[in-house]
C-alpha positions in Angstrom: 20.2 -7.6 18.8 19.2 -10.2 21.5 21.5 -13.0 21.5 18.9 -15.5 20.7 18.0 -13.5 17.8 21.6 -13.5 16.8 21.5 -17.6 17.2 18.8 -18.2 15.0 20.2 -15.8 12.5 23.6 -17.4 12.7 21.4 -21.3 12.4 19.7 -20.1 9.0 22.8 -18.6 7.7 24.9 -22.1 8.2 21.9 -24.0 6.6 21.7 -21.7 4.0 25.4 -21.9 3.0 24.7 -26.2 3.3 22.2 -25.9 1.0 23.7 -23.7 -1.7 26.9 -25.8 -1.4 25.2 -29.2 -1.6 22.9 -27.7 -4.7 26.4 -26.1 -6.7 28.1 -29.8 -6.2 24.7 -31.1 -7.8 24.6 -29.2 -10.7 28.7 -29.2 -11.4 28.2 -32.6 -11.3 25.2 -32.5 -13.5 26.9 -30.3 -15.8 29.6 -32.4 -16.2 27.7 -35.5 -17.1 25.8 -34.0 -19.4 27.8 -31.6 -21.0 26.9 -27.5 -21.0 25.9 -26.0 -23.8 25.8 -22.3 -25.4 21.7 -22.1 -24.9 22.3 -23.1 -21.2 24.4 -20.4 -20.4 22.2 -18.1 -22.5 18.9 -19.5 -20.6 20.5 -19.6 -16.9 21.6 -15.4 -17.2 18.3 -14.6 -18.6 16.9 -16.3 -15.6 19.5 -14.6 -13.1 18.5 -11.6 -14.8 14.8 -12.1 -14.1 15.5 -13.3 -9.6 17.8 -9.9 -9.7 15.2 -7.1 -11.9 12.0 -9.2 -10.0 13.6 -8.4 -6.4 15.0 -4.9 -7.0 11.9 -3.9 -8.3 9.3 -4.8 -6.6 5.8 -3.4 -8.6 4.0 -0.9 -7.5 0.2 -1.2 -6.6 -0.4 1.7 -4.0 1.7 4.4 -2.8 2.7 2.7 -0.1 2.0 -0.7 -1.1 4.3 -3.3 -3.2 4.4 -7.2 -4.5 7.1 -8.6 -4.2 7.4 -10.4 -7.8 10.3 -12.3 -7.4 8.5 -15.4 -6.5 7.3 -15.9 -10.1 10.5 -16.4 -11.5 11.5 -18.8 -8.9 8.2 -20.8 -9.8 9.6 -21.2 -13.8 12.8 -21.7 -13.1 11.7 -24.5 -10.2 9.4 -25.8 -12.9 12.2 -25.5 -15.8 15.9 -26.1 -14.7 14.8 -27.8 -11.3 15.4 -27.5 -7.5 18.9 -27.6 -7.8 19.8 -25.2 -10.6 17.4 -22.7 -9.5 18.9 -22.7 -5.8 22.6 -21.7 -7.5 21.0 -19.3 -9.5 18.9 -17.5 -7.0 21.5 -17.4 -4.6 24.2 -16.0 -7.4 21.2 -13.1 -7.9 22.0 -11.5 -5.0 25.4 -10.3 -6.4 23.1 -7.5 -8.3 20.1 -6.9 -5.8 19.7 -3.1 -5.6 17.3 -1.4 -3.4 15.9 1.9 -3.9 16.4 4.8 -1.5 12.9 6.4 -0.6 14.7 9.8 0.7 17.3 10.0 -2.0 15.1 8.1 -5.0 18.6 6.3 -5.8 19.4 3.0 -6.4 21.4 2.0 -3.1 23.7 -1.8 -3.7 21.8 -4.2 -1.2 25.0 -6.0 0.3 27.0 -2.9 0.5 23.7 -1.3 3.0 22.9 -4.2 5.1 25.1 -7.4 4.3 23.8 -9.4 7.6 20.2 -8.8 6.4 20.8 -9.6 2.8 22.2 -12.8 3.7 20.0 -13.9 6.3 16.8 -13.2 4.0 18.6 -15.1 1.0 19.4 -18.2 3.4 15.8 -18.1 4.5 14.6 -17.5 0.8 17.3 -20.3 0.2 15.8 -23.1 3.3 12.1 -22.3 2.5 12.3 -22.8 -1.6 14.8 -26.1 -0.5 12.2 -27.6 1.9 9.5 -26.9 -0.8 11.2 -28.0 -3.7 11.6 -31.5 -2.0 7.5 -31.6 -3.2 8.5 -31.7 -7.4 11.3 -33.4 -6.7 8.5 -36.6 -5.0 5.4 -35.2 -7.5 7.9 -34.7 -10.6 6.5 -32.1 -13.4 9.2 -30.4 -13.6 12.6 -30.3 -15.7 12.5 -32.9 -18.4 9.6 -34.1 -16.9 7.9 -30.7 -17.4 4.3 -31.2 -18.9 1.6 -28.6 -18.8 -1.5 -29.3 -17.2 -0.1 -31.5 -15.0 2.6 -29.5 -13.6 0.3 -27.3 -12.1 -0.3 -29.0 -8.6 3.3 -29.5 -7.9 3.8 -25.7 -8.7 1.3 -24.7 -6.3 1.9 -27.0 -3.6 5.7 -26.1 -4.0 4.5 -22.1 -3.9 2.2 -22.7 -0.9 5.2 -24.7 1.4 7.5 -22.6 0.3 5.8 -19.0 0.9 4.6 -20.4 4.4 7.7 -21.8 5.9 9.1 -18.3 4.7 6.5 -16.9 6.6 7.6 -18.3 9.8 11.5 -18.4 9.4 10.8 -14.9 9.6 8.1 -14.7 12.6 10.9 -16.2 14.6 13.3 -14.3 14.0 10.7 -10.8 15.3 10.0 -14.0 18.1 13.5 -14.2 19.0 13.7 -10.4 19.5 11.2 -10.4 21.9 9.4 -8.4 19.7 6.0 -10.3 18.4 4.5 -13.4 19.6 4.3 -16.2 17.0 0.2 -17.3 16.7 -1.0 -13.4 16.4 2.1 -12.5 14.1 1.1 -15.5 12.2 -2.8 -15.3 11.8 -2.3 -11.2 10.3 0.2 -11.9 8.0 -0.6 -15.1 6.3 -4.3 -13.7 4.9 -2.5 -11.1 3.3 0.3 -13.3 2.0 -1.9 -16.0 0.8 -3.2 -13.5 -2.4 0.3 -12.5 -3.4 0.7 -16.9 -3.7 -1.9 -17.3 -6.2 -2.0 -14.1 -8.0 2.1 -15.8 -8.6 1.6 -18.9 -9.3 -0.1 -18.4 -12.7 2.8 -16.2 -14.5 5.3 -18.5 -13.0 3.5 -21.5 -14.9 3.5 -19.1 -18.1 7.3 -18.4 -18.0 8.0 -21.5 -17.4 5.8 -22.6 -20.8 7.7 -20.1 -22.2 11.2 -20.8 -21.2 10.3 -24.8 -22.1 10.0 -23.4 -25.6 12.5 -23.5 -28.3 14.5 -20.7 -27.9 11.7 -19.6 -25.2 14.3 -17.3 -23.4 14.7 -14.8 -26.1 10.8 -14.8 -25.9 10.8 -13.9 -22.4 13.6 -11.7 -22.7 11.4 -9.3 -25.7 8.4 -9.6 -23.1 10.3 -7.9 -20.1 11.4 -4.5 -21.6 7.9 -3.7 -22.0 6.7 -4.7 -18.5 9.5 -2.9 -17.1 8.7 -0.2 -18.9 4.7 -0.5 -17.9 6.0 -0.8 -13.9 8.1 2.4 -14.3 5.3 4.2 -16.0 2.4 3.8 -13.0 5.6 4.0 -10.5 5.7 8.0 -12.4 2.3 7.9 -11.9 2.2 6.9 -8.2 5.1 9.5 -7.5 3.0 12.4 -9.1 -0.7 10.9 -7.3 1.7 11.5 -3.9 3.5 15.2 -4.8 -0.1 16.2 -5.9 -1.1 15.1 -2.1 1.4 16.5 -0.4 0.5 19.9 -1.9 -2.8 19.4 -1.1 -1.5 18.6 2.9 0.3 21.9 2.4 -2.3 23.8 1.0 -4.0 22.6 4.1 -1.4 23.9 6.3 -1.7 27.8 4.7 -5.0 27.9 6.0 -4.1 26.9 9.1 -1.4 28.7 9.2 -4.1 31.7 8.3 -6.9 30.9 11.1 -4.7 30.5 14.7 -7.9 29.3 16.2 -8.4 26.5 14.0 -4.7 24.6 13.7 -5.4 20.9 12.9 -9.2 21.4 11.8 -8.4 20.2 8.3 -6.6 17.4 9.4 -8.9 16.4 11.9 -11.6 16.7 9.3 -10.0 14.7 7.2 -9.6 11.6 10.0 -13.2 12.2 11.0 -14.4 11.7 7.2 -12.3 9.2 5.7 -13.8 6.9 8.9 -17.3 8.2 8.2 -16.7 6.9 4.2 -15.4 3.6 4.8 -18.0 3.1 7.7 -20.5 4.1 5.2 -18.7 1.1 2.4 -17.9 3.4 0.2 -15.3 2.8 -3.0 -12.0 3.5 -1.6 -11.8 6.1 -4.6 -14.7 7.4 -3.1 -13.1 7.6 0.6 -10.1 9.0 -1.4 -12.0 11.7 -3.2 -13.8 12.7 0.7 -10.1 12.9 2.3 -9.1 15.4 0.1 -12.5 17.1 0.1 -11.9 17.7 3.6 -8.1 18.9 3.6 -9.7 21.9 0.8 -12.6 22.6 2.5 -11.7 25.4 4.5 -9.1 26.7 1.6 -11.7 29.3 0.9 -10.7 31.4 4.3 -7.4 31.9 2.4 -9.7 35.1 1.2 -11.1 36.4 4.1 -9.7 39.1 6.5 -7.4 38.0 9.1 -9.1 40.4 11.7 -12.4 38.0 10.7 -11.0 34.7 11.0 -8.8 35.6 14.2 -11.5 37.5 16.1 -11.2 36.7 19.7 -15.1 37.2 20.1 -18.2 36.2 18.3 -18.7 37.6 15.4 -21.4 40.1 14.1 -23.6 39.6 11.2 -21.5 41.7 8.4 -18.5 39.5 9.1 -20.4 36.2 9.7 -21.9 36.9 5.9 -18.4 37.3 5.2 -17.2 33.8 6.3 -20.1 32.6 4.6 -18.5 33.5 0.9 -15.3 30.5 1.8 -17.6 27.8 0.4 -17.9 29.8 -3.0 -14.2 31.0 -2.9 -12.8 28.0 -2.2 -14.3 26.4 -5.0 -13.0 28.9 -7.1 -9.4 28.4 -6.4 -9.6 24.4 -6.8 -11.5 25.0 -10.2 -8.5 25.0 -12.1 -6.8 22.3 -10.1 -9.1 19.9 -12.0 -10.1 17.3 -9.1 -12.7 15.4 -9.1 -16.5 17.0 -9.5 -17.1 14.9 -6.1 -14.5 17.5 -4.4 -15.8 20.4 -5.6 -19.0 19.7 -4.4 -18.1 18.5 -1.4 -15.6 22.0 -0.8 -18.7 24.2 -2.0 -21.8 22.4 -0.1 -20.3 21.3 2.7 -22.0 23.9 5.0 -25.5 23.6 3.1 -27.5 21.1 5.1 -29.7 17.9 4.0 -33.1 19.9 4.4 -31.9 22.8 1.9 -31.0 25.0 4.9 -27.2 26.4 5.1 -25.0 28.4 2.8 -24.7 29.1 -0.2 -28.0 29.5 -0.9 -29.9 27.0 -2.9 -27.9 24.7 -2.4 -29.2 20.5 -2.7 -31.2 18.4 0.0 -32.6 15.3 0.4 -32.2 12.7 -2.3 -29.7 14.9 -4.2 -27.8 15.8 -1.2 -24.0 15.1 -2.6 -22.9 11.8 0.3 -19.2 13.5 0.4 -20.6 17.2 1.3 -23.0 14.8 4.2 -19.9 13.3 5.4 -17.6 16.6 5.4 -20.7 18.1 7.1 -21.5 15.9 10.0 -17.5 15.7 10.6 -16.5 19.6 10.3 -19.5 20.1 12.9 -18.2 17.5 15.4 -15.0 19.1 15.3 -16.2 22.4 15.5 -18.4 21.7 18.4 -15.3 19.7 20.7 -12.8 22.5 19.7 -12.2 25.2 22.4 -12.5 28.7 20.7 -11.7 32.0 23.0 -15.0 32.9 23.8 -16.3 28.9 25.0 -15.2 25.8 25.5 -15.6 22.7 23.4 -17.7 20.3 23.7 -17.4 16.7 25.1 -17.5 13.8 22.6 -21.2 12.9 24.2 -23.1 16.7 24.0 -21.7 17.0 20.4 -22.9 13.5 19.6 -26.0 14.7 21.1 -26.3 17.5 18.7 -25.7 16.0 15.9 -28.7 13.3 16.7 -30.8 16.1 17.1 -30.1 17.5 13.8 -30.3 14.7 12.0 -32.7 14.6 9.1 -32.7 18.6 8.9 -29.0 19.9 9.0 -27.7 16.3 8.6 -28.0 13.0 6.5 -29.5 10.7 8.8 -27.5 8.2 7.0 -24.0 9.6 8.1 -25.4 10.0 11.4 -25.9 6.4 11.3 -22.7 5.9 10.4 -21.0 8.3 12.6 -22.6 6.3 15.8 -20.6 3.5 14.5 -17.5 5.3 14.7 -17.7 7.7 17.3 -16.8 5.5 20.0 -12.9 5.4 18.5 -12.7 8.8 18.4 -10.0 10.3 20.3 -10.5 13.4 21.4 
């Protein structure tokens, strides 16, 4: 660590510390005034509950991609028990922030694994909510004073400070490292934050009308075991959705594995059409369903000869008629995987071509041409054509995008065509 970056870390970690101390001599002294009752204590370890479950478990909406949730119960609390309180209390939470452990699936004690990190994110946590908290405490809305519509602007205007001077507490500190530069850093990062803000904001406003209720924290409290239980259900689902693709990769590796002249086709396949797809605007299910089109597509050679596949020589008719049968086997095998009919089609047409010509036989053309088998088509042909085999050598990216102009409207769809020449130039080969 640079020691610039170790300077800025060690200036938000004092301010931090400032902050949570002038905030817990605030609300002892609050407490003391105004006395501390039973329901208090009940409301404020509910809501230390909520900042610990809301930041160990982030939810789920890709397999590699989260929301961080944690911000909605800082927005009711804000809203509820104040700037003050909610600083204590957020700051207390991370006594029980656990992380999971992608390689061992366990839950892993955050300060125990990286203390300096943990506390450097708190204090910035800590600074930014401080700095955008002084906007209810000018606008009121909140506490006492908490009324519904109204304390809606200061709720967002707190959410959008705060989130933003987050935002760039951490930009310096990559800054400091010498690792980023602040204006690009900035301009990729706050389009994709700004989303997560407002899709917040609203179930922060609704806990908070909930927790202003009479006895509103045992209401929240009967609403989380379900949502918990909702988050770890599509979290089993996202874990099986990525085990059922890493079979797939490896499925994709056995053929590989079968056919030593072809190591990496699938893959490559896979790049190539995925590209075409989202060129094309496709549903990202859609671009999905293609990907893993092309990983299967060659899982039919799993059933023909090795002294075929591995000839070191062209082949002759009886074994080229032989090759010809992977379309149809590999359909076969994946029948009883029960993947999408767009996959199967794709894995069984994807050597017919747009005019009807191809194999197998009578297959589709034209206007009922499936798009996925076009794509895997135009993209297992430009691989095939730039990949050296033993007897000649491949193609360079400009002949084979040649060929496939030249076939386009009889072996190809002229629309994938169109969008390969969008694409090609990205290509690396």
């Amino acid at each position: 660590m640079l020691k610039r970056q170790t300077a800025y870390r060690s200036l938000i970690i004092v301010v931090g510390f400032l902050i949570i101390g002038y905030c817990a001599a605030y609300v002892m002294k609050q407490v003391q005034g105004s006395g501390f009752t039973v329901q208090d204590a009940v409301n404020w370890a509910i809501v230390l509950l909520l900042f610990a479950l809301s930041r160990s478990l982030p939810v789920y909406i890709s397999e590699d991609k989260s929301i961080d949730v944690s911000f909605v119960p800082v927005v009711a609390s804000m809203m509820v028990f104040g700037l003050h309180t909610t600083i204590v209390l957020f700051s207390f939470s991370i006594l029980f922030f656990f992380l999971m452990d992608e390689d061992t699936k366990k839950l892993r004690y955050a300060l125990k694994a990286s203390p300096g990190n943990e506390i450097f994110n708190l204090c910035n946590i800590i600074l930014s909510d401080f700095v955008g908290g002084q906007m209810l405490l000018l606008l009121g809305g909140t506490g006492s004073d908490f009324r519904f519509p109204y304390s809606i602007l200061p709720a967002i205007l707190f959410a959008l400070i705060s989130i933003c001077l987050n935002l760039i507490f951490f930009i310096f500190d990559f800054v400091s490292a010498g690792k980023e530069k602040f204006a690009p850093m900035f301009y990729q990062n706050i389009l994709g934050i700004l989303p997560n803000v407002f899709s917040t904001i609203p179930f922060g406003i609704l806990l908070a009308i909930l927790l202003n209720m009479q006895n509103g924290a045992y209401f929240v409290l009967l609403f989380m075991f379900p949502l918990l239980l909702a988050r770890y259900s599509f979290k089993l689902y996202l874990d099986s959705k990525s085990m059922y693709m890493r079979t797939i990769s490896s499925l994709s590796m056995a053929i590989d594995a079968k056919d030593r002249y072809t190591q990496g086709h699938s893959q490559r396949v896979a790049a190539y059409s995925q590209q075409l797809a989202t060129a094309m605007g496709l549903h990202r299910d859609m671009v999905e369903n293609v990907k893993v089109a092309a990983i299967l597509h060659d899982i039919g050679k799993i059933g023909v000869r090795n002294d075929v596949l591995n000839k070191p020589a062209r082949l002759t008719e009886e074994e080229f008629e032989e090759i010809k049968m992977h379309p149809v086997i590999g359909r076969k095998i994946i029948d009883d995987i029960r993947l999408s009919p767009v996959i199967n089609e794709a894995v069984l047409y994807h050597h017919c071509h747009y005019n009807g010509g191809g194999y197998p036989p009578n297959g589709p053309k034209f206007e009922n041409f499936p798009v996925a088998a076009a794509i895997l088509g135009v993209a297992d042909a430009f691989d095939a054509m730039t990949t050296d085999r033993p007897y000649r050598k491949g193609m360079t990216k400009e002949a084979a995008t040649e060929e496939i102009h030249r076939f386009s409207g009889t072996q190809f769809d002229p629309k994938v065509v169109t969008a390969f020449d969008s694409i090609v130039d990205k290509i690396e080969l």
